[in-house]
C-alpha positions in Angstrom: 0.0 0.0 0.0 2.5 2.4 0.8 4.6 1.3 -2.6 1.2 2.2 -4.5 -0.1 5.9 -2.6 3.8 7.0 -3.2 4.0 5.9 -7.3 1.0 6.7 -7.9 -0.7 9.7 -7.8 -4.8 9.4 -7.8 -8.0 8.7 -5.6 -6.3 6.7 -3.3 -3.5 8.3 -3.0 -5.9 11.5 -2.4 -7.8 9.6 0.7 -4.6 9.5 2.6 -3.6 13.0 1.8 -0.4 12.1 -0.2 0.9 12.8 -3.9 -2.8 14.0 -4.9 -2.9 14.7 -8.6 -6.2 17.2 -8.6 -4.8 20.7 -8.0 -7.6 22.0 -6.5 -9.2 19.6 -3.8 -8.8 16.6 -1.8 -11.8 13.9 -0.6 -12.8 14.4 3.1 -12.9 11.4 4.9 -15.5 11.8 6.6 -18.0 13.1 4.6 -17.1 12.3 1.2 -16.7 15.8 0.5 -14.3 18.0 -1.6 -11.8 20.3 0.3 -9.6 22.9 -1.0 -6.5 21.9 -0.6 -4.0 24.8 1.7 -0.8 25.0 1.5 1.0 27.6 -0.6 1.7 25.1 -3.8 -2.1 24.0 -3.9 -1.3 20.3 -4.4 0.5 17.4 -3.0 1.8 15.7 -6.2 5.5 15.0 -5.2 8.7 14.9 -7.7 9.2 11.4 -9.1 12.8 11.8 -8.1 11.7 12.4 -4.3 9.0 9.5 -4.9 11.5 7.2 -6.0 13.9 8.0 -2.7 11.3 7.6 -0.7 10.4 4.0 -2.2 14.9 3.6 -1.6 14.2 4.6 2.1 11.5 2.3 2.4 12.8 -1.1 1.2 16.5 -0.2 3.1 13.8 0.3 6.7 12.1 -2.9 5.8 15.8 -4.8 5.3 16.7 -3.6 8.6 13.9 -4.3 9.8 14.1 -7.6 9.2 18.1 -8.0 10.1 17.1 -6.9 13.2 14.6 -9.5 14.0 16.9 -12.3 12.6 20.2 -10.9 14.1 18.9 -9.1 17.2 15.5 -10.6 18.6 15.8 -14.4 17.4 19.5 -14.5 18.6 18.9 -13.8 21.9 16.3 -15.4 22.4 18.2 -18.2 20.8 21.0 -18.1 23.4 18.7 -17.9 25.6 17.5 -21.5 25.0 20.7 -23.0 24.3 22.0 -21.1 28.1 18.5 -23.4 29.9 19.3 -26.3 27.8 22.5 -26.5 28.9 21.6 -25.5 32.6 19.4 -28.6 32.3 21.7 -30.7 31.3 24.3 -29.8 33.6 21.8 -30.7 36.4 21.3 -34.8 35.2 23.4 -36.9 37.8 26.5 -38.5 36.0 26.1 -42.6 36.2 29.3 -44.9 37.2 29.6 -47.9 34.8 30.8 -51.6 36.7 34.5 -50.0 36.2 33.6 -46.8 38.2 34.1 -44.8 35.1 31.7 -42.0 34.4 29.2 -42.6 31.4 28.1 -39.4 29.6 24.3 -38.8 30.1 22.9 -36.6 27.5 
């Protein structure tokens, strides 16, 4: 959605306010109603070469985004589980074989 209202200037994009392509007026929405739009350019169309940063700005957030949650969140909570399960089996009594020897217990 926000790939589409920042491309693409037209009724949808003139519901949320953003890169409107009628000069004059945007839809309320509330009412359905025309309003003037008021600032000192009288529309909201941005520059495709602004438009296309933005879209650059996006993906990068949504890449780091989702290194953080890999790298970040899932890690710890990663070592996390690996720090119990170890705890856990640290705490399992060691067995003596008939030698006396200690057999691993996993």
């Amino acid at each position: 959605m926000h790939f589409w209202v920042t491309l693409n200037p037209g009724k949808f994009s003139c519901f949320w306010r953003v890169n409107c392509e009628n000069d004059n007026v945007v839809y309320s929405v509330a009412a359905g109603e025309r309003i003037p739009i008021q600032n000192p350019y009288n529309t909201t169309v941005m520059p495709l070469s602004y438009r296309w940063t933005l879209i650059i700005i996006m993906i990068t957030n949504a890449a780091i985004n989702m290194l953080w949650d890999y790298a970040v969140v899932n890690g710890i909570r990663k070592k996390l589980a690996a720090k119990k399960r170890q705890k856990q089996v640290q705490l399992i009594p060691a067995k003596n074989d008939e030698d006396g020897n200690v057999a691993e217990t996993v």
